[in-house]
Structures are given as structure tokens and as C-alpha cells.
C-alpha positions in Angstrom: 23.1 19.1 -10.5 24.4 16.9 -7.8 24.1 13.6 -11.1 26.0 16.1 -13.4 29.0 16.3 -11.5 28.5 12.3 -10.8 28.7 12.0 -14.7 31.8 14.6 -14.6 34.0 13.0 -12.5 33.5 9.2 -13.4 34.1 10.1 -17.2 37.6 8.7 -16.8 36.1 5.7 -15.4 34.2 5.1 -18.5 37.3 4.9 -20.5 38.1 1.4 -19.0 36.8 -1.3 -20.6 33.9 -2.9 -19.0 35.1 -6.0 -18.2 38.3 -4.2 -16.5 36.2 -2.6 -14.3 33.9 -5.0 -13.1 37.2 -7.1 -12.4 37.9 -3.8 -10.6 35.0 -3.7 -8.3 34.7 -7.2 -7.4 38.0 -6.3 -6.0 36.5 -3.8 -4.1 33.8 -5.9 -2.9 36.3 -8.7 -1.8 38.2 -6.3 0.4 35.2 -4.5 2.2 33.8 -7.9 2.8 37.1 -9.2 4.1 36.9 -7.0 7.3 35.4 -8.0 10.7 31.8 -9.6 10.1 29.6 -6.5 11.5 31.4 -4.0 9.8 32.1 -5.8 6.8 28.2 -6.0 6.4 27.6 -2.3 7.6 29.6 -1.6 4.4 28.2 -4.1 1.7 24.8 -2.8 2.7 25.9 1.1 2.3 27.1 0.0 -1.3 24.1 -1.6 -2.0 22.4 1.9 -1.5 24.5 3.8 -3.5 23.8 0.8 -6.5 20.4 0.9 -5.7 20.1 4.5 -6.4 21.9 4.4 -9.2 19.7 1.7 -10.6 16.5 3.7 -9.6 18.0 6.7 -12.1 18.7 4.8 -14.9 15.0 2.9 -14.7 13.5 5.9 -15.1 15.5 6.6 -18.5 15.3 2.9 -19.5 11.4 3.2 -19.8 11.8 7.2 -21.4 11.1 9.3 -18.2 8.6 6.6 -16.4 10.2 4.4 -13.7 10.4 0.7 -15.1 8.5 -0.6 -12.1 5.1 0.7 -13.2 5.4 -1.4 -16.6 6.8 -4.6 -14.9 4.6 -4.7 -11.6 1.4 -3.6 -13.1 0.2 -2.0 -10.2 -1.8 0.9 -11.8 -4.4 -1.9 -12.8 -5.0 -2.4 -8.8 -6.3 0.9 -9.1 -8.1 1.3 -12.6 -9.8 -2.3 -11.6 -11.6 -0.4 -8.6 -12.6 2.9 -10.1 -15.7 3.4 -12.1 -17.2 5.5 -14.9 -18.2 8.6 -14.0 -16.5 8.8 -10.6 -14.4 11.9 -9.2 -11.1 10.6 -8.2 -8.4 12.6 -5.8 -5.2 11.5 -5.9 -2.6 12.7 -3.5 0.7 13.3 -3.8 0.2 11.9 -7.5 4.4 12.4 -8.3 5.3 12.6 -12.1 1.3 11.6 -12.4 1.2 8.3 -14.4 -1.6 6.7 -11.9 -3.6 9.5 -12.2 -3.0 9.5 -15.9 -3.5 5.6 -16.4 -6.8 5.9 -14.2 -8.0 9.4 -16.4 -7.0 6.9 -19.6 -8.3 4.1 -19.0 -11.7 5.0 -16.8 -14.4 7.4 -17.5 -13.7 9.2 -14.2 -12.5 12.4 -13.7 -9.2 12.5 -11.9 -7.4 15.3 -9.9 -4.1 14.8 -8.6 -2.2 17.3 -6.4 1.7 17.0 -5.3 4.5 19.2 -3.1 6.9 19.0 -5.8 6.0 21.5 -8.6 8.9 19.9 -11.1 6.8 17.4 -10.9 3.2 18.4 -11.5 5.2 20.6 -14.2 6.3 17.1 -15.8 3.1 15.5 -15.5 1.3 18.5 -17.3 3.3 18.3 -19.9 3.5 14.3 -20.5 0.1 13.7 -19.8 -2.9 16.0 -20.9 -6.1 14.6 -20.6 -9.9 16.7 -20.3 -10.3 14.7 -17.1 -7.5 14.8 -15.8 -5.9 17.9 -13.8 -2.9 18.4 -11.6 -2.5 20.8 -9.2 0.3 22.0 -7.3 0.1 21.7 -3.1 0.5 20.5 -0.1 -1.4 17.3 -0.3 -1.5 17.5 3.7 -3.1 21.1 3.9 -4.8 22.0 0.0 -7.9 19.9 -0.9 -9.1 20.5 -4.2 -12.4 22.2 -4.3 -15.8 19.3 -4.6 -16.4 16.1 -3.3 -14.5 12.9 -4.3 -16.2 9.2 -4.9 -12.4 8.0 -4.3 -9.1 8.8 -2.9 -5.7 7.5 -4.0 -2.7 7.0 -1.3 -0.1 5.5 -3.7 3.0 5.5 -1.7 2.1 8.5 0.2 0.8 7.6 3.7 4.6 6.2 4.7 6.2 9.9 4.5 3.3 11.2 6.8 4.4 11.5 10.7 0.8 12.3 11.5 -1.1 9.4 10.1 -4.4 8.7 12.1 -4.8 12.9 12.2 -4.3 12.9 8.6 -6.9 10.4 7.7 -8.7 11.4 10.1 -9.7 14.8 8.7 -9.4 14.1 4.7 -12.5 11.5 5.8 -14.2 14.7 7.6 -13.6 17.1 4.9 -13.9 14.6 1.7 -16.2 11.5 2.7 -14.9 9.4 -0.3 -17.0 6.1 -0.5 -13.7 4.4 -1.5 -9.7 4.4 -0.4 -7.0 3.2 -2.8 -4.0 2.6 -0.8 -0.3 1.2 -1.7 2.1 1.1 1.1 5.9 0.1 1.5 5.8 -3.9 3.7 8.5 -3.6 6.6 8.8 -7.6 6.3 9.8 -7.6 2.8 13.6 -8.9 2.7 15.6 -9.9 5.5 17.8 -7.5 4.7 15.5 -5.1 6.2 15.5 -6.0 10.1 19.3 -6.4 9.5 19.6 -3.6 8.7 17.8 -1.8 11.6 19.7 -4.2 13.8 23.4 -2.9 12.5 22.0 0.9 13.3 21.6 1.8 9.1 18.5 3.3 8.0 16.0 0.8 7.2 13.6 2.2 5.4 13.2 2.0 1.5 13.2 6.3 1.7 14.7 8.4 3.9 12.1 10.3 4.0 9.3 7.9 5.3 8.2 8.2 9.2 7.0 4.1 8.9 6.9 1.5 6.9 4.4 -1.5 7.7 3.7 -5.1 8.7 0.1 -6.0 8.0 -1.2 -5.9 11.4 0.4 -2.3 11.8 -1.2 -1.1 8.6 -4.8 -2.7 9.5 -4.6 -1.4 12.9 -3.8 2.0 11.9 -6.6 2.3 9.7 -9.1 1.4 12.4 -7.8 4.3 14.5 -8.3 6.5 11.6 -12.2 5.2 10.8 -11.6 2.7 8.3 -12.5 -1.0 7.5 -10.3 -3.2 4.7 -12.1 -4.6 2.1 -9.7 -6.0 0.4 -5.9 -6.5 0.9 -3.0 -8.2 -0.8 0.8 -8.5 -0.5 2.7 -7.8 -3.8 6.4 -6.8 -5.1 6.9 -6.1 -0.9 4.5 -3.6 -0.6 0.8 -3.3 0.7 -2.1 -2.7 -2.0 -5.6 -2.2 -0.2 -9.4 -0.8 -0.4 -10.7 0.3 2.4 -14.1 2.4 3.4 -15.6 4.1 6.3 -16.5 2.2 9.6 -19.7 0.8 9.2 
């Protein structure tokens, strides 16, 4: 809704020819950057969100309802690499479902994948039907699928949980996976980051993530929560690991 009137109102805009009106916003920019240092850079940054979002939207449509970033960064083969045939596979808060799909695809494991947002599952059942793979709509916090699970999947989830440790904490009570597949947002990415938090804008990649994590944050956390890293790398900013229960 909120894109539709967007699309309404900047018609006139797209009359102008394109040139005319990138002439037109580097104008823009040179003014907003003209102002006193702090504020001018309060304000580049705040139109650096609104590109950014807009750039996000018309990824998704450049790649046909997928965001561009899973083709280019390849990091559904971090988790395909680590899942075997035969395995039962939870992932939580799976979104539109393309890891769970590329895992159910590409693997002989069955795969469950359960999210919040029912347009969601709703656009992963229809995109991607698999006999192995099933999506489920819940609270990926609260609703556990009914079975045990060799391996759970955390791709870009644990960052919008408050309750982390807790969190963790039971899912390793209540499932006992021998394996965690976890991708998290990397506070030290860009500069831009800490400069932002310094000039009092939000910092984080989401509004609606609770954290977002140097290494030594991320491996302490999951020692509070029971769990040793096996393996850990840095890629695209973000934090891909394996981890398993405390020996």
C-alpha cells in the first residue's frame, strides 16, 4: 500500500528525463551536504536509508521475487555444504523460504521451515513445492514443529530476538540438534556503522533487530547458551557459523 502511493505520487517525477533529474538530485545532495558538518552528515546518512530501501525493493524484482543477494553472495551453499542426506532440518523464521528450498533441492534431507509472517510462508508455498520440504506458519519463538531435528537453521534470525541465551537455551532442551547453521548481521562491517551510533541514528541494518555482533560478542553469547563453534567465517559483513553442543 504504503509503495503504491510511493509510485502515485512520484509519477510526475518520472516524466523528467533521467539525466534532468539526476542533475536534480545532485543538487539536492550538494545543499544538504553544505550545512554544518554534524548535521550535514545526520542528513546524507538519513538519505542513504531511504536509497537503500529503495534499492532493497527493486532487488527483489530484479531477480523475479528473490532478493538479488542470495544469487550474488552464494550463501545458501554455506548451508547446503553442511547438511547431509537423510537429515531432518528446522529452519526458523525461513522468510519467503529460498534456504529451506535450496537445502530441500539440493540435499536429500527433509526440511521444515516455520515463520511469523504468513504472506510469507503463503509465498513460499506457492514458489517452492518440494515432498521434503514443508512450511509452517508460527511463532518460531513459541511453535516447534512436532519430531526431532539433526539440524537447526538461524539465517538472520537470532539478531531480532531480545532474549537470546533463553532462546537458545531451550530450542537445545526441547530439540537437541547435533548441528547449528547460523548467519548473523557483523556490527564492525563499515565505518559507517559506529558513526552512525555516534550521531544518535539508528545503527543497525533493521529496525527491528535487538543486536548486531562483533565476533567476540557472537562467540561469547553462544557459550552462555551451551554451544561451542566449529567453524566460523566473516563474509559480505555478516557472521556465517556451525556450532554444536558443549562437549
Amino acid at each position: 500500500m504504503r509503495r503504491s502511493i510511493r509510485l502515485i505520487a512520484s509519477a510526475p517525477f518520472r516524466l523528467i528525463p533521467w539525466r534532468l533529474r539526476r542533475r536534480l538530485l545532485q543538487a539536492v545532495f550538494d545543499a544538504t551536504a553544505a550545512g554544518p558538518p554534524r548535521s550535514a552528515m545526520r542528513a546524507l546518512l538519513q538519505i542513504d536509508d531511504d536509497l537503500t530501501s529503495r534499492v532493497n525493493e527493486v532487488a527483489i524484482s530484479y531477480d523475479s521475487g528473490v532478493h538479488v543477494k542470495h544469487r550474488l553472495m552464494r550463501y545458501h551453499d554455506f548451508f547446503v555444504d553442511r547438511i547431509h542426506p537423510g537429515e531432518r532440518v528446522l529452519d526458523l523464521g525461513c522468510g519467503y523460504g529460498a534456504v529451506a528450498y535450496s537445502i530441500a533441492s539440493r540435499v536429500d534431507a527433509q526440511v521444515v521451515g516455520i515463520d511469523l509472517n504468513a504472506e510469507h510462508i503463503a509465498m513460499a508455498r506457492a514458489r517452492f513445492g518440494l515432498p521434503n520440504l514443508e512450511f509452517i506458519h508460527g511463532d518460531a519463538l513459541e511453535e516447534r514443529p512436532e519430531g526431532a531435528f539433526d539440524v537447526i537453521v538461524l539465517s538472520n534470525l537470532l539478531e531480532h530476538i531480545e532474549q537470546r541465551v533463553g532462546f537458545l537455551r531451550r530450542l537445545l532442551g526441547e530439540v537437541a540438534p547435533a548441528r547449528w547453521l547460523i548467519r548473523v548481521p557483523l556490527y564492525n562491517r563499515d565505518w559507517r556503522v559506529p558513526l552512525r551510533q555516534e550521531l544518535k541514528l539508528p545503527y543497525f541494518s533493521d529496525a527491528t533487530h535487538f543486536t548486531e555482533y562483533t565476533v567476540d560478542s557472537f562467540e561469547e553469547e553462544l557459550s552462555q547458551a551451551g554451544l561451542s563453534i566449529r567453524q566460523l567465517q566473516v563474509a559480505w559483513g555478516e557472521i556465517w557459523a556451525e556450532a554444536v553442543t558443549h562437549a
